[in-house]
C-alpha positions in Angstrom: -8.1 -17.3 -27.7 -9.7 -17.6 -24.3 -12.0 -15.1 -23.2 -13.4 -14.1 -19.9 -16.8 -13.2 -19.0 -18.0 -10.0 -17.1 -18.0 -11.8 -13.7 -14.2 -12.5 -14.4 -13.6 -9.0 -15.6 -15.5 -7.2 -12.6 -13.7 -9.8 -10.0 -10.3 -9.0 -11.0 -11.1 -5.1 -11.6 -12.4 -5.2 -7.8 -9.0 -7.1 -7.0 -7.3 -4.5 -8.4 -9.0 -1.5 -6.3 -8.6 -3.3 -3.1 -4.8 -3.7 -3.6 -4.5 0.3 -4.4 -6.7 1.0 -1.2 -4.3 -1.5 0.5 -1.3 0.6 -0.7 -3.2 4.2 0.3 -3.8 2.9 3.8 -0.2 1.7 3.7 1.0 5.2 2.9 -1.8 7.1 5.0 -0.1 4.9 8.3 3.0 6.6 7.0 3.4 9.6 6.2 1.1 12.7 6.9 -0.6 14.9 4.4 0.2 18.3 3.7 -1.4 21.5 3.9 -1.8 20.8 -0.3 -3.6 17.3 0.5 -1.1 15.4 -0.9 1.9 13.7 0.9 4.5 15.1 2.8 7.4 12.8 2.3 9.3 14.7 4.6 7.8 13.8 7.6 9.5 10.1 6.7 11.7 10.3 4.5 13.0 6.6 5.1 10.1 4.4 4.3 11.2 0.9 4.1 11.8 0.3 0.6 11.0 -3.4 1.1 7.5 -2.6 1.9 6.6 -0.3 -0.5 8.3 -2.2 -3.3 6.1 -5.6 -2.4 3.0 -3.1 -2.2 4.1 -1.7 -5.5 4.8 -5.4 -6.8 1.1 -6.2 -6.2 -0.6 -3.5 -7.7 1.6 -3.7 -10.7 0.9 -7.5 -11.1 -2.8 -7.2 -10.5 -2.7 -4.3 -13.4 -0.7 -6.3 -15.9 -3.4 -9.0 -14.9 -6.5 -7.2 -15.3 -4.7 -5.9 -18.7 -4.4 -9.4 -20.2 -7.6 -9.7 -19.6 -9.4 -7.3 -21.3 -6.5 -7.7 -24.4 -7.8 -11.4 -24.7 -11.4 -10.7 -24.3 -11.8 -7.5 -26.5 -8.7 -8.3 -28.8 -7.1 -5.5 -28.6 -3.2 -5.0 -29.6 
């Protein structure tokens, strides 16, 4: 079972948190936050699905990445 070293680990950990910040920015540019702090989805209600779904995709992949990774280098189940 191959196993990946912390270098590999932290690399594809910082991957990871540079795609979410992408997909903040992506929703900070639009939509607004409300008076709570969070979003206020109805200031635009008709984001283009195509762009959040590929901003989605790459988070997701990058998780189930990062996942595999750890699984095969702490063994875990």
């Amino acid at each position: 079972m191959e196993k990946f070293d912390k270098n590999d680990v932290q690399m594809q950990s910082d991957k990871l948190m540079q795609i979410r910040e992408e997909f903040y920015s992506f929703l900070d540019k639009n939509l607004q936050v409300s008076k709570n702090g969070g979003y206020d989805f109805s200031t635009n209600p008709t984001l283009n699905a195509k762009e959040v779904y590929e901003h989605f995709f790459k988070l997701d992949y990058q998780a189930r990445k990062l996942r595999g990774i750890l699984v095969k280098t702490y063994e875990l189940n």
